[in-house]
N, C-alpha and C positions, 0 to 999 in steps of 0.2 A: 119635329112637330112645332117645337118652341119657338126658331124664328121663320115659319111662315104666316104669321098674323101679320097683317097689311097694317104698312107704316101708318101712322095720322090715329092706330086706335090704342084704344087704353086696355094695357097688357099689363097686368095684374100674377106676381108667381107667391104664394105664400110661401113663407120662408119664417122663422122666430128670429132671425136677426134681423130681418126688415125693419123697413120703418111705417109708421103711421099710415096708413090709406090716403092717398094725395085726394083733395079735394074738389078738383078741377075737371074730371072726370064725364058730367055734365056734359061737357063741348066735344067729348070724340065720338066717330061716328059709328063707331062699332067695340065691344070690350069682350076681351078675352082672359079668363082667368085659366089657371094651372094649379094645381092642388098634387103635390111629390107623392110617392111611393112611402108604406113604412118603412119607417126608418132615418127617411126627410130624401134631400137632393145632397147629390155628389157634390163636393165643391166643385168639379169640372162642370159639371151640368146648369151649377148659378154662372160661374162665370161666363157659360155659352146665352145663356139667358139672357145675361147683364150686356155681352156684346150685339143682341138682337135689339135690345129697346125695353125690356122688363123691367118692370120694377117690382123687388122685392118688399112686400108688406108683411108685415106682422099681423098677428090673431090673435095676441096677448101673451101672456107669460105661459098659459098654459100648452102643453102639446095634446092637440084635438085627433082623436080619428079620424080617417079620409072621409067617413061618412058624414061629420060635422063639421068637418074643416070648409065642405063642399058648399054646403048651406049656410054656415058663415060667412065665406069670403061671398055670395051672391047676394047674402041679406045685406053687411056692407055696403056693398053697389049699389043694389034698389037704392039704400037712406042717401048716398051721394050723389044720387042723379037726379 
């Protein structure tokens, strides 16, 4: 699932080791987030992520349910676009 979102867009995987939400986001033409499983994502699973073009963002220190996690990382988006 993870690497077929079309090159050029802004691919978004929450992760707590991530980094910051990159800012740039604005300029792709289409964005796709990913919100893991409880429990979080396999380290295989980032690494196949990371080899598609993902970037892992963080949601803060805390660990969110999928249900928050979801509306988080899309409210995010909204403020950076």
């Amino acid at each position: 699932m993870l690497p077929s979102a079309p090159p050029g867009a802004s691919k978004w995987i929450a992760d707590p080791a991530g980094t910051a939400p990159d800012r740039a986001v604005g300029s792709a033409p289409s964005h796709y987030l990913a919100v893991g499983p409880e429990g979080g994502w396999s380290d295989h699973e980032l690494s196949l992520s990371r080899a598609a073009g993902w970037h892992a963002v963080s949601l803060g220190t805390r660990i969110l349910r999928i249900e928050t996690a979801c509306l988080a990382l899309a409210a995010i988006l909204s403020q950076e676009m």
